[in-house]
gemmi code that builds the backbone of each chain (N, CA, C; Angstrom):
import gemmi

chains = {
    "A": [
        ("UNK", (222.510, -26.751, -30.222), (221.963, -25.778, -29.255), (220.989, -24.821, -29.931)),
        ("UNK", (220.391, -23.981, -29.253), (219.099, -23.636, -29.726), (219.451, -21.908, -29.700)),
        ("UNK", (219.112, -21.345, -30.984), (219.551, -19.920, -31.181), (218.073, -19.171, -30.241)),
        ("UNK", (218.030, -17.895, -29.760), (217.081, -17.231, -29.028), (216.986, -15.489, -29.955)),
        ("UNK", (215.624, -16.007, -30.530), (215.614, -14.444, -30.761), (213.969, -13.540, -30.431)),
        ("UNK", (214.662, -12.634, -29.851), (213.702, -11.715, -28.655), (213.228, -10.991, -29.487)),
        ("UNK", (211.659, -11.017, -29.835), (211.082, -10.112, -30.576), (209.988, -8.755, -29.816)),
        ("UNK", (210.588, -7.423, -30.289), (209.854, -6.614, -29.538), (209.264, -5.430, -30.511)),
        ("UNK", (207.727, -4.901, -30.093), (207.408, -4.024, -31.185), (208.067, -3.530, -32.031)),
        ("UNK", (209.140, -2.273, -32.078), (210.110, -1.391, -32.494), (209.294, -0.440, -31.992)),
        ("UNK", (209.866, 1.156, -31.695), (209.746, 2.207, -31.206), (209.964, 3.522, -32.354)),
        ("UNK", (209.398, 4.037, -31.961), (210.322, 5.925, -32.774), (211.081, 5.836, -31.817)),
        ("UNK", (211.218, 5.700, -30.865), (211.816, 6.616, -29.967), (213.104, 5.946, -29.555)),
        ("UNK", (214.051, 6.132, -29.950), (215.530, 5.060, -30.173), (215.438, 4.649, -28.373)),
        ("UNK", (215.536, 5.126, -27.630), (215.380, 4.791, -26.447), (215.189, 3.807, -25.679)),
        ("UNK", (213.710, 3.822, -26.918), (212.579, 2.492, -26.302), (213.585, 1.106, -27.275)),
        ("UNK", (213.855, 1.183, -28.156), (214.597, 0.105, -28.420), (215.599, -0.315, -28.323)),
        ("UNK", (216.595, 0.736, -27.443), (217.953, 0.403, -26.770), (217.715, -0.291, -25.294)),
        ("UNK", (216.604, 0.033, -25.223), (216.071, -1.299, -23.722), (216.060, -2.767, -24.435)),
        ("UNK", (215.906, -2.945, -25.698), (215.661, -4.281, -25.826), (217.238, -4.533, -26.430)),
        ("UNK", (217.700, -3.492, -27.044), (219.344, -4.132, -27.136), (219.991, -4.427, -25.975)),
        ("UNK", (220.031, -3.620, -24.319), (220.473, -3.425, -23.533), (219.740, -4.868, -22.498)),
        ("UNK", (218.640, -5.104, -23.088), (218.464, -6.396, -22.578), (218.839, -7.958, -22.812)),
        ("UNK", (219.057, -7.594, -24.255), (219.627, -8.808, -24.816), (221.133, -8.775, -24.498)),
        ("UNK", (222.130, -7.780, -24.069), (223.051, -7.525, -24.194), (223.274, -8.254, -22.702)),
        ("UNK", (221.881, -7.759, -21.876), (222.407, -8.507, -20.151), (222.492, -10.124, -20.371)),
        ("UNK", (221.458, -10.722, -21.743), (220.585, -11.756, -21.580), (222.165, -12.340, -22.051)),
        ("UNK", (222.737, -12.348, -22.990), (223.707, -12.604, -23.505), (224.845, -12.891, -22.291)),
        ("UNK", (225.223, -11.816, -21.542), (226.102, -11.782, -20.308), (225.561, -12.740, -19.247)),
        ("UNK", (224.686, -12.909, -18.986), (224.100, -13.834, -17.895), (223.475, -15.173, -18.377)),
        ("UNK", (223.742, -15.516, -19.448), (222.765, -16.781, -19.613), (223.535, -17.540, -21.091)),
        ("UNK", (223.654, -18.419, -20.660), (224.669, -19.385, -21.076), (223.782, -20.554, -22.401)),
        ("UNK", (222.487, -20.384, -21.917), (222.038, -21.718, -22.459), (221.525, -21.695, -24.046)),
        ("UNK", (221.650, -20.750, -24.698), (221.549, -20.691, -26.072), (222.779, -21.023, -27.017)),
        ("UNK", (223.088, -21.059, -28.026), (223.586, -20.646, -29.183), (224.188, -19.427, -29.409)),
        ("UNK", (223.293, -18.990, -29.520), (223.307, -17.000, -29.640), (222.013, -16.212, -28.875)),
        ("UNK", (221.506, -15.209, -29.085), (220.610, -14.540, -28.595), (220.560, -13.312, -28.899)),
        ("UNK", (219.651, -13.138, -29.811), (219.557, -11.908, -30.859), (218.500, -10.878, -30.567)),
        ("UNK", (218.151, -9.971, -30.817), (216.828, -9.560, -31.201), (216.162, -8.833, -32.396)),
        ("UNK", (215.010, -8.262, -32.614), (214.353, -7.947, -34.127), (213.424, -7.364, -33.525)),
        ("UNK", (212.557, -6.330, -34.357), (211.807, -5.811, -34.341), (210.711, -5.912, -35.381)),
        ("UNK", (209.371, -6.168, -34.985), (208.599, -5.938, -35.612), (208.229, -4.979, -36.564)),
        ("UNK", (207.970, -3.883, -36.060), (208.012, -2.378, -36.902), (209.187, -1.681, -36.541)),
        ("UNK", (209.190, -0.884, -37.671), (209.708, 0.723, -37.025), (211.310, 0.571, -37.174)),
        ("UNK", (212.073, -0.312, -36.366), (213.207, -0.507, -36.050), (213.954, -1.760, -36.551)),
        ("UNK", (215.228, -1.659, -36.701), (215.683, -2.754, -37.467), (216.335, -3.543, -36.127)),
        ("UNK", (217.041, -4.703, -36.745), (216.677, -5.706, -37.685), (215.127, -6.355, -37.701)),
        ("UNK", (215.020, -6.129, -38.644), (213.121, -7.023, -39.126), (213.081, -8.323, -38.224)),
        ("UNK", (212.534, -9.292, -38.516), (212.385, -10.657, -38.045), (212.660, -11.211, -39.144)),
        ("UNK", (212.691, -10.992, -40.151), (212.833, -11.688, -41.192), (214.922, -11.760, -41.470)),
        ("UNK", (215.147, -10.301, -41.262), (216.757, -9.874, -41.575), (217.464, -11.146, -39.767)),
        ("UNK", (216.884, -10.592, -39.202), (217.447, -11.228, -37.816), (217.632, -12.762, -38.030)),
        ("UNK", (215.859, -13.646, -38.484), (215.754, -15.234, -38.329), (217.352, -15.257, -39.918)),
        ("UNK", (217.241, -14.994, -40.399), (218.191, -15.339, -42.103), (219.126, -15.500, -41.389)),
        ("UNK", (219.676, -14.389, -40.805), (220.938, -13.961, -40.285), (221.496, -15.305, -39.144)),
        ("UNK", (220.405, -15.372, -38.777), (220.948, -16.538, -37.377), (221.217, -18.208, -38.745)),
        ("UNK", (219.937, -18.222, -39.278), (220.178, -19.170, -40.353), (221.520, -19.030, -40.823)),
        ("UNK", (221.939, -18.350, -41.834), (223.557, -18.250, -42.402), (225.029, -17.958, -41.143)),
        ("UNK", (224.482, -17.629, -39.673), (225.447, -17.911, -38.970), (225.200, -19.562, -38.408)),
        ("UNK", (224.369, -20.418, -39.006), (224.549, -21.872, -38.943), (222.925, -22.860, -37.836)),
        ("UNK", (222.436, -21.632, -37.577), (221.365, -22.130, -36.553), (220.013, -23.348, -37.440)),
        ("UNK", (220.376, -24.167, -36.786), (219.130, -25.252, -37.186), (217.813, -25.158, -36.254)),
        ("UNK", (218.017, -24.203, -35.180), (216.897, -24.668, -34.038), (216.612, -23.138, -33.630)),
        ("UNK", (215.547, -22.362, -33.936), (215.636, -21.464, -33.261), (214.170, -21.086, -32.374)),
        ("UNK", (214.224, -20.644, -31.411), (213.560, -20.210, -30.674), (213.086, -18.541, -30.337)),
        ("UNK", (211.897, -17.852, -31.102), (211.482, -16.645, -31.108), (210.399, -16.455, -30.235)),
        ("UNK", (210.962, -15.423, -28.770), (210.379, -14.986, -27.974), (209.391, -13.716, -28.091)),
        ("UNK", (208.272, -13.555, -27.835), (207.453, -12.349, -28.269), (207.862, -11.425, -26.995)),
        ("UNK", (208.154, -10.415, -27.120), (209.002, -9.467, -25.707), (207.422, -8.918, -26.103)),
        ("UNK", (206.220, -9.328, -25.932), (204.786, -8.024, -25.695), (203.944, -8.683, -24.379)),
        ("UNK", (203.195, -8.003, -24.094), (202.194, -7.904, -22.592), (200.987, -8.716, -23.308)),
        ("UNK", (200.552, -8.501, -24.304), (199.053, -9.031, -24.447), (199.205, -10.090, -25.957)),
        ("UNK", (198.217, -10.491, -25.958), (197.924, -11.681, -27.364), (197.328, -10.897, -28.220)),
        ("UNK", (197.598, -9.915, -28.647), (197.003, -8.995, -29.664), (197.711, -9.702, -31.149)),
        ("UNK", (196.855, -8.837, -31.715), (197.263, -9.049, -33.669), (198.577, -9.280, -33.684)),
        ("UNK", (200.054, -8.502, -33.263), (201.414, -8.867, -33.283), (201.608, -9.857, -33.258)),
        ("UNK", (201.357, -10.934, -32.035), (201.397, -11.745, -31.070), (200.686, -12.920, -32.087)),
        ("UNK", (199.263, -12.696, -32.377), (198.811, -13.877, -32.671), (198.935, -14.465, -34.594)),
        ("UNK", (199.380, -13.305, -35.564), (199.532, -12.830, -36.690), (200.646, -12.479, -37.122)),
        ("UNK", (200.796, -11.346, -36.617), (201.963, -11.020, -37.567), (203.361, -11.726, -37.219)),
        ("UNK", (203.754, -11.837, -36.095), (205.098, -12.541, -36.099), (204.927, -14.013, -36.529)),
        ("UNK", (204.069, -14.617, -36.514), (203.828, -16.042, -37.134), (203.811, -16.208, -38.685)),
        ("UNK", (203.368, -14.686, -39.288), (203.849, -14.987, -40.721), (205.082, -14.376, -41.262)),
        ("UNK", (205.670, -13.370, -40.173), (206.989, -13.310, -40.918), (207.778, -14.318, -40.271)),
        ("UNK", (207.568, -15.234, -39.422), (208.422, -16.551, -39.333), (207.950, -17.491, -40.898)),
        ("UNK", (206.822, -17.223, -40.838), (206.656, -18.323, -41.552), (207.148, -17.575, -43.613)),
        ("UNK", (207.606, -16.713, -43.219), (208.019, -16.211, -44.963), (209.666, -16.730, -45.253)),
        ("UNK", (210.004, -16.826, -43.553), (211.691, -17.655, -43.888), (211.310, -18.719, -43.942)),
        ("UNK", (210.687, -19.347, -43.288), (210.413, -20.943, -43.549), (210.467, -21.495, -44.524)),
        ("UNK", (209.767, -20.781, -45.483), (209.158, -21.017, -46.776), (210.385, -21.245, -47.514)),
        ("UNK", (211.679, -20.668, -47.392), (212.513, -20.758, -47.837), (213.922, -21.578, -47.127)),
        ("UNK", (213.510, -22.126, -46.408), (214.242, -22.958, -45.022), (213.754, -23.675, -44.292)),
        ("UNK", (212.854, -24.902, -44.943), (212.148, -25.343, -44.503), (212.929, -26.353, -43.486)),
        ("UNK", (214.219, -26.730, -43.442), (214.877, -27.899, -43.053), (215.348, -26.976, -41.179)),
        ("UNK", (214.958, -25.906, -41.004), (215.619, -25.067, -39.562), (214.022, -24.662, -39.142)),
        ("UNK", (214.228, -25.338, -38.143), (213.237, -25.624, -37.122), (212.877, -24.145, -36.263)),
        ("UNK", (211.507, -23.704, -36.227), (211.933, -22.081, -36.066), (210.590, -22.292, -35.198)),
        ("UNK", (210.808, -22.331, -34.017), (209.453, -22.102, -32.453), (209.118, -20.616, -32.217)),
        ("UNK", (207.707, -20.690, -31.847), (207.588, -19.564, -30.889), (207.021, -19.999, -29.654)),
        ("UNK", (207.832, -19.355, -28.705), (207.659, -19.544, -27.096), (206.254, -18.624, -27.194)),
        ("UNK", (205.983, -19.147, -25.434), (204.577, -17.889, -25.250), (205.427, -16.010, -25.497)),
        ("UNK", (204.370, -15.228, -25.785), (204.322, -14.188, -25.560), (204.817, -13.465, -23.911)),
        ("UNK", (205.805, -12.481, -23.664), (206.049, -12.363, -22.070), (204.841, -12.433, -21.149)),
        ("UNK", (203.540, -11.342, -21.749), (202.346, -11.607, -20.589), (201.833, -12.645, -20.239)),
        ("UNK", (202.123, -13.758, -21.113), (201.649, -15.022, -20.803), (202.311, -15.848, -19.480)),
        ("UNK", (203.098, -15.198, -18.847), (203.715, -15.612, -17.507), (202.942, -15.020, -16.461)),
        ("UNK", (202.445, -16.051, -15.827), (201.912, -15.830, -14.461), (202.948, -15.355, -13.521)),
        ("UNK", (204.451, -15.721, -13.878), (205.720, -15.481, -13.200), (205.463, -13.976, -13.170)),
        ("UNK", (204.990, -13.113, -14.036), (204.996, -11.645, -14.289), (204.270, -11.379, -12.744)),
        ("UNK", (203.022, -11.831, -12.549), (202.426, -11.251, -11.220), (203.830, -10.877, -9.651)),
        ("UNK", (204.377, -11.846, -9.939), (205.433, -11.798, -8.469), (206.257, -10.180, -9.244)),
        ("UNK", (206.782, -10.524, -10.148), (207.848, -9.681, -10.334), (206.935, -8.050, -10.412)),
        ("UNK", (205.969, -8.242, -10.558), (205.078, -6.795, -10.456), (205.292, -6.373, -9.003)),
        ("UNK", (204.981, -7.176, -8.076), (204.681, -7.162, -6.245), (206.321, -6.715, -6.260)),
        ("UNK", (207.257, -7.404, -6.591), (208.413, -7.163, -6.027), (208.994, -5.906, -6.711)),
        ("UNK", (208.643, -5.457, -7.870), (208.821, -4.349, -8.381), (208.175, -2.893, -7.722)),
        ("UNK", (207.024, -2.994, -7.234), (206.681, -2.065, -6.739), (207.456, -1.607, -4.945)),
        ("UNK", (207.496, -2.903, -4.416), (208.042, -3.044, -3.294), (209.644, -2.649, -3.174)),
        ("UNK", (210.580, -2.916, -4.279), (211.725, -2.862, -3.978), (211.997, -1.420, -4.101)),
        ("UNK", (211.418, -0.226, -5.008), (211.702, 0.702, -5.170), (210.830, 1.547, -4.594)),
        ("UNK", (209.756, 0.987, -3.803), (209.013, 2.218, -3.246), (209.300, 2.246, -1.713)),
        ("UNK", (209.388, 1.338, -0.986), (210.027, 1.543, 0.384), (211.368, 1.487, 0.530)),
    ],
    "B": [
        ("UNK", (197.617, 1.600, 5.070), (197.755, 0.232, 4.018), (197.859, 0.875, 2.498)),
        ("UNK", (198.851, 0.820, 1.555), (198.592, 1.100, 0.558), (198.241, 0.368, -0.916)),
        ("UNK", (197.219, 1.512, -1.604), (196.543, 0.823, -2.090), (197.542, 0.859, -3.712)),
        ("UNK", (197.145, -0.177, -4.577), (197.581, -0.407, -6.200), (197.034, -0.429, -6.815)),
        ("UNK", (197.651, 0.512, -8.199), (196.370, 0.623, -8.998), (197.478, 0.204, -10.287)),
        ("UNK", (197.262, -0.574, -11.182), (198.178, -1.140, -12.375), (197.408, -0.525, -13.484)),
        ("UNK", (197.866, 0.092, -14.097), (197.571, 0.819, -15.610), (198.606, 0.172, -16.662)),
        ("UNK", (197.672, -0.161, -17.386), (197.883, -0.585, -18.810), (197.919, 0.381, -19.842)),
        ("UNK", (197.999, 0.058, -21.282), (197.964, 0.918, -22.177), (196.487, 0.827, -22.652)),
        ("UNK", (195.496, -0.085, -22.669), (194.314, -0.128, -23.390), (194.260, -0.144, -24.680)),
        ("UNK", (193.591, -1.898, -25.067), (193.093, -2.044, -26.451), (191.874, -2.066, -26.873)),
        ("UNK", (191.671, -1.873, -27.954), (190.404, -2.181, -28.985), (189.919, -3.430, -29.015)),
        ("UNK", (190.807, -4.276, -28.419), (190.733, -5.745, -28.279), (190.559, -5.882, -27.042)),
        ("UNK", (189.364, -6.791, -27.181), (189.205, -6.465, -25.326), (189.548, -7.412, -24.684)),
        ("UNK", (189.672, -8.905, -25.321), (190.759, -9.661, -24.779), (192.280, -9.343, -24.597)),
        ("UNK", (192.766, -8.098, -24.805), (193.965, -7.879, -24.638), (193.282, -6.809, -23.193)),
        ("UNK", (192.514, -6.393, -23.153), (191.747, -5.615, -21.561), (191.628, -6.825, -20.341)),
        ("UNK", (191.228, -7.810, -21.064), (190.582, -8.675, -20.111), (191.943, -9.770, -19.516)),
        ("UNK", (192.980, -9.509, -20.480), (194.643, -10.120, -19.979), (194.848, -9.872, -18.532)),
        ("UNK", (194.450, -7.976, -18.584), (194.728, -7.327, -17.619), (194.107, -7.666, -15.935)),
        ("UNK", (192.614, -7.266, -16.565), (191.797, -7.942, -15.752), (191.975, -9.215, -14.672)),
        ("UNK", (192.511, -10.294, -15.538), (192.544, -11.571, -14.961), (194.126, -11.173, -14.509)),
        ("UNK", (194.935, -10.542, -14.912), (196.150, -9.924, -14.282), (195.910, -9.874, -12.657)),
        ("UNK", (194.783, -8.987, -12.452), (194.595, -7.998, -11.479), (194.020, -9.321, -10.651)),
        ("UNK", (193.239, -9.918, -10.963), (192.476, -10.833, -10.460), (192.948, -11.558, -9.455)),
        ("UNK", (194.354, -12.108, -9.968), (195.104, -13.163, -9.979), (196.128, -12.303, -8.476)),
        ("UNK", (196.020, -10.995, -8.857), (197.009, -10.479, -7.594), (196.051, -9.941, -6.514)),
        ("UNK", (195.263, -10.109, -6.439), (194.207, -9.747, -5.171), (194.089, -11.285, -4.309)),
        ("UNK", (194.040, -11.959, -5.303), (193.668, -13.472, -4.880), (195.250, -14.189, -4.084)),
        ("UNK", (196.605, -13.809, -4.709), (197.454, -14.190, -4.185), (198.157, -13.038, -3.213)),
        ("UNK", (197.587, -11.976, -3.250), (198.725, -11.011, -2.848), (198.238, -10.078, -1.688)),
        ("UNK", (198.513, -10.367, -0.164), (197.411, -9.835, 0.686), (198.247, -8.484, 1.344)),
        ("UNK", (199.024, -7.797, 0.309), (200.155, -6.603, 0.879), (199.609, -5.027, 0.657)),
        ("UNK", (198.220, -5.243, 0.022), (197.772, -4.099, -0.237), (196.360, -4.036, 0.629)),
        ("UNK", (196.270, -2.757, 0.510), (194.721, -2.878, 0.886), (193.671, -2.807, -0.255)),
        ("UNK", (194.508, -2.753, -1.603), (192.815, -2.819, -2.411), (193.860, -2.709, -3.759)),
        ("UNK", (193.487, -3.743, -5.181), (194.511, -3.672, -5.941), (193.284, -3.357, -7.356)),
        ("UNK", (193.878, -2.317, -7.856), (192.536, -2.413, -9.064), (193.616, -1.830, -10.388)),
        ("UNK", (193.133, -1.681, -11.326), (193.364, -2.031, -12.738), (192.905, -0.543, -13.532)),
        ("UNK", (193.497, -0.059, -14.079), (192.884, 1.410, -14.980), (193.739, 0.878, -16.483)),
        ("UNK", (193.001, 1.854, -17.621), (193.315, 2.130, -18.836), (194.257, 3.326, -18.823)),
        ("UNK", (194.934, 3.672, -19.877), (195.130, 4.743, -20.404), (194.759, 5.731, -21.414)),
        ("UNK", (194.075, 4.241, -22.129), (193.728, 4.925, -23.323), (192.942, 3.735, -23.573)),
        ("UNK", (191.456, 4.041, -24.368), (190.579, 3.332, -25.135), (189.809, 2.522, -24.080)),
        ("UNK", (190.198, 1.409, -23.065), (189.857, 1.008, -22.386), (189.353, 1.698, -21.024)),
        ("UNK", (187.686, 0.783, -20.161), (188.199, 1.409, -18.997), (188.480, 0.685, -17.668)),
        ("UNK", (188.683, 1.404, -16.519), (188.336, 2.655, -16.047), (189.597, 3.855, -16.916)),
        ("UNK", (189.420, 4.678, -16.978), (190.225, 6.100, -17.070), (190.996, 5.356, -15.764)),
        ("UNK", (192.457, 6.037, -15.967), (193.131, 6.162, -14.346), (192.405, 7.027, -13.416)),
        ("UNK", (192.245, 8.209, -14.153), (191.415, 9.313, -13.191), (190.022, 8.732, -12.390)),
        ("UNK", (189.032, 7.645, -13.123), (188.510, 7.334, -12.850), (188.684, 6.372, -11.738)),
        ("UNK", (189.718, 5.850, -11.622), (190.426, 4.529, -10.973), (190.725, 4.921, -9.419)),
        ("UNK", (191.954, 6.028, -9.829), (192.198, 6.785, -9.007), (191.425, 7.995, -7.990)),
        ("UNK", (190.201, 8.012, -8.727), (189.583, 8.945, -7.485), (188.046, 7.660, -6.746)),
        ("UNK", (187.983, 6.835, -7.716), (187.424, 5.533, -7.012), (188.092, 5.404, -5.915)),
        ("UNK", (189.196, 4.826, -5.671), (190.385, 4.593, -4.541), (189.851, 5.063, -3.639)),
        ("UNK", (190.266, 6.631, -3.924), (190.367, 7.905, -2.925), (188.594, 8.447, -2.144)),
        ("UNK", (187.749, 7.469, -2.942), (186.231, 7.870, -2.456), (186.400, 6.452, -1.195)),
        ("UNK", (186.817, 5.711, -1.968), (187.410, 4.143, -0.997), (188.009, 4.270, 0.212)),
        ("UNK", (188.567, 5.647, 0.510), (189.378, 6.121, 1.351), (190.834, 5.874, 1.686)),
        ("UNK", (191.123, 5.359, 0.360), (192.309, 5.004, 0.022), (193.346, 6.580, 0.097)),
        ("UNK", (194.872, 6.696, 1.215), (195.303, 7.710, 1.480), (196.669, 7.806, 0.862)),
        ("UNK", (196.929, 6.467, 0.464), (198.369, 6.088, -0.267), (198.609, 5.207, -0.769)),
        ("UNK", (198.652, 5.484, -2.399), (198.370, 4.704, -3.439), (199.406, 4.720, -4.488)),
        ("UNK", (200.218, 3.645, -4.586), (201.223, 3.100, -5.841), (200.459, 2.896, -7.017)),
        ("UNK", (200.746, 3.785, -8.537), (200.722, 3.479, -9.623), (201.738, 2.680, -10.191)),
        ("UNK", (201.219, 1.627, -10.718), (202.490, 0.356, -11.570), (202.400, 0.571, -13.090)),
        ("UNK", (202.993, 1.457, -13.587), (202.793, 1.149, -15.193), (203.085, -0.254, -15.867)),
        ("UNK", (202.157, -0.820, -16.680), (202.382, -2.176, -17.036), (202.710, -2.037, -18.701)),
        ("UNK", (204.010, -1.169, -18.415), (204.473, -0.925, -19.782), (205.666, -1.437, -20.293)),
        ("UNK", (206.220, -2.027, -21.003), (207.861, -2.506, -21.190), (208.731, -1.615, -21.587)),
        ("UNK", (208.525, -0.079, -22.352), (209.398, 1.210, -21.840), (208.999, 1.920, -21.526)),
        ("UNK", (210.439, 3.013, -21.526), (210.058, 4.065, -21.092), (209.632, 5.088, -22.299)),
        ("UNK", (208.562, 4.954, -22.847), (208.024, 5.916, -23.812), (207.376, 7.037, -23.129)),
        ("UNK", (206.496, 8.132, -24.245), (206.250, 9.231, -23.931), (204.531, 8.459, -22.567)),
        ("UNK", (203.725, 7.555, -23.316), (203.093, 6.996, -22.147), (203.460, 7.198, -20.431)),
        ("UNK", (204.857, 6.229, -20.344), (204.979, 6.131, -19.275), (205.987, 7.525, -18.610)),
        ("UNK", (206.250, 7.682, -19.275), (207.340, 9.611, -19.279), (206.299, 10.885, -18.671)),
        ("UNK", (205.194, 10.715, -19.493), (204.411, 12.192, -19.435), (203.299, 11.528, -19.253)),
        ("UNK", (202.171, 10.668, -19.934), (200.852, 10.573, -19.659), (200.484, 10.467, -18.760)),
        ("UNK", (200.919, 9.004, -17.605), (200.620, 8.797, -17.046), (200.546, 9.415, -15.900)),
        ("UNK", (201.802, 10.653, -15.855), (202.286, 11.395, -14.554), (200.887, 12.600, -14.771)),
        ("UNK", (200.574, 13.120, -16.374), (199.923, 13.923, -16.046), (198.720, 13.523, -15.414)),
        ("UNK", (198.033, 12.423, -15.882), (196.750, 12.501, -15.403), (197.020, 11.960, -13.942)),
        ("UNK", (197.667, 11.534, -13.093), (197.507, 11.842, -11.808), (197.810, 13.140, -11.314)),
        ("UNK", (198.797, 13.726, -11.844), (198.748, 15.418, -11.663), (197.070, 15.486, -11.305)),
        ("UNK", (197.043, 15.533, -12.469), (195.239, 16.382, -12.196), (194.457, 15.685, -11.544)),
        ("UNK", (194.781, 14.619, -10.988), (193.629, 13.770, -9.460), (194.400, 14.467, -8.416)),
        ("UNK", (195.708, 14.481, -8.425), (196.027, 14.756, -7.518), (196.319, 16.695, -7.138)),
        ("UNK", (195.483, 17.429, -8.144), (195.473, 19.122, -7.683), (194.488, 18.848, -6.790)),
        ("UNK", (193.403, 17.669, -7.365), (191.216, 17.834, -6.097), (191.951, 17.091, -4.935)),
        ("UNK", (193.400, 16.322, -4.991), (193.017, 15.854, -3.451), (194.912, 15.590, -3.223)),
        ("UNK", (194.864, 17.055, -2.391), (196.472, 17.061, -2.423), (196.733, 16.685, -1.517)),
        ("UNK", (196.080, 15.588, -0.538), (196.373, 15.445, 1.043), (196.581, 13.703, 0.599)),
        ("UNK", (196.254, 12.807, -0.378), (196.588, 11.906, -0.978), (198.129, 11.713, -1.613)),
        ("UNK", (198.565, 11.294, -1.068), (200.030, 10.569, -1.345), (199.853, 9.495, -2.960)),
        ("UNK", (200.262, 9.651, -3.884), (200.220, 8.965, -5.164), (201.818, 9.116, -5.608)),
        ("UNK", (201.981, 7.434, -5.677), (203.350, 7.503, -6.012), (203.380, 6.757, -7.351)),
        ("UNK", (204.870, 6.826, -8.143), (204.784, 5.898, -9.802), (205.489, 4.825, -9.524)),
        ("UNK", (205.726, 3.623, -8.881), (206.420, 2.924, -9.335), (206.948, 2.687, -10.607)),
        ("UNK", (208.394, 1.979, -11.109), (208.874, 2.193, -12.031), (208.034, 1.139, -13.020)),
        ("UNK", (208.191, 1.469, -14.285), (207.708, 0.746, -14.635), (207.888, -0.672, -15.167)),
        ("UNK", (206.611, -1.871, -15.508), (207.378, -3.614, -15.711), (208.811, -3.558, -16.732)),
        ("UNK", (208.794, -2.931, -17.730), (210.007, -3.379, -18.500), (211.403, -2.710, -17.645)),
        ("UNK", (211.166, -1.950, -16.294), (212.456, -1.477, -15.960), (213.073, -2.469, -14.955)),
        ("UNK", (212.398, -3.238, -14.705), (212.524, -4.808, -13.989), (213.743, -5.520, -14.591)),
        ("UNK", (215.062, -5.869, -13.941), (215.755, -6.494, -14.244), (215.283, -8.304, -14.405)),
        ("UNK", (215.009, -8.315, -13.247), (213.994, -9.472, -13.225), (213.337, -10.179, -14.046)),
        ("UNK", (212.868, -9.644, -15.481), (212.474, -9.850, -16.724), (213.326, -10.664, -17.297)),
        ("UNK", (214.460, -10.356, -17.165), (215.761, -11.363, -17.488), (215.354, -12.678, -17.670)),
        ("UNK", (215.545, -13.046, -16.354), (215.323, -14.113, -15.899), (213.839, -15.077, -16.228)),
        ("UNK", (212.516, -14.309, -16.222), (211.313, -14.324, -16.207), (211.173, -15.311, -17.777)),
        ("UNK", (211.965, -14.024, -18.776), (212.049, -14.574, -20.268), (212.846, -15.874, -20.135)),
        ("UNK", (213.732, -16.680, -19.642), (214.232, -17.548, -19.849), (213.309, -18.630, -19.613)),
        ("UNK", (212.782, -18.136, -18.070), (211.757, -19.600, -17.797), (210.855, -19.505, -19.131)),
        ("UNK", (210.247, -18.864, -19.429), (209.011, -18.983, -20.154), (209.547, -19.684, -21.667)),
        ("UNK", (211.002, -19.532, -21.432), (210.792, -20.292, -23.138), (211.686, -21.617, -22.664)),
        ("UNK", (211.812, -22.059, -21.642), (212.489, -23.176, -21.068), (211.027, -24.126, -20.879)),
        ("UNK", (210.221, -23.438, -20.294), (209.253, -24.057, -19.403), (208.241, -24.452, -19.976)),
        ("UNK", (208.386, -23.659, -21.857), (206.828, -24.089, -22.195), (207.785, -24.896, -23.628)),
        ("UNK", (208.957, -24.878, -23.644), (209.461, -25.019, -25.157), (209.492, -26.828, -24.882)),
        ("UNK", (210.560, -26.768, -23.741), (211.089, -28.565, -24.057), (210.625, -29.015, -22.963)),
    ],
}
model = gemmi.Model(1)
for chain_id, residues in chains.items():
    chain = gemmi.Chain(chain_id)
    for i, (resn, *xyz) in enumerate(residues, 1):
        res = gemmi.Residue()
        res.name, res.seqid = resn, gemmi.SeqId(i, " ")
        for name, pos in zip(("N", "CA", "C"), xyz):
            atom = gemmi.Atom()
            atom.name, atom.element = name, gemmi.Element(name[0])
            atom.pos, atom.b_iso = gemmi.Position(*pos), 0.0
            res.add_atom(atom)
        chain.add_residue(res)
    model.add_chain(chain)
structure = gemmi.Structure()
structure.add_model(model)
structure.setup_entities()
């Protein structure tokens, strides 16, 4: 089965990164189809991507799958998380380590915008 | 009929502007619940919201949903964004401007992230 780990900027602001614990925490409760389902932070906030991918490695993961939790294809997106995947690799070459699209890359996002504005404003 | 205006954060990268853009594009073309759906910066990029927002209101736009297209709740979507409609909205206090919450407060995302790494992975 395939480990899931949700990568999101990191924040100062502990707040902003207890949304992405508090999301993985729902993702975990509602969704069955992984392994595990972790997350990491790019900057700022721990676990790194590097501490997170190891970590799933030594809890046994051969297959993992790293989601970019950002809106646009910027430098993060197209750079930097591709080479700190690729600095575990280097050392694990035999665990198969994907990156899915980036979240803005869902056209699915347009509905959930319409229904977002709609459910809480009328 | 009310109108939408989706604010982003604005990059230096203007393919991360032009994400938006084709964002906006994409919901005028599918989405016939508004009367007029347009797109502002916050920062670096444009239009200004202010700019966005009193476009609208020359449009004769009388009630208008802001969508922050942010994934938290940082000081952005906390204070910036509220102030600068504050100040469109001291020149035209007979205009109704509301915040919808913003994309990362979407439970819905949940779900959104699964397809996208189901749908593009295997």
């Amino acid at each position: 089965m395939t480990h899931l780990l949700v990568v999101a900027h990191g924040s100062r602001q502990d707040s902003s990164n207890a949304e992405i614990r508090e999301l993985v925490a729902r993702l975990r409760k509602n969704c069955t189809l992984f392994a595990s389902i972790d997350y990491a932070f790019l900057e700022i906030a721990k676990p790194s991507i590097k501490d997170a991918l190891r970590q799933q490695i030594a809890n046994g993961a051969l297959d993992i799958v790293v989601l970019p939790y950002f809106l646009s294809a910027g430098r993060h997106v197209v750079t930097d998380i591709p080479e700190q995947i690729r600095q575990v690799s280097v050392d694990a070459p035999s665990i198969k380590i994907k990156i899915a699209p980036y979240l803005g890359a869902s056209e699915k996002i347009d509905d959930l915008l319409i229904h977002l504005v709609f459910s809480s404003y009328y």
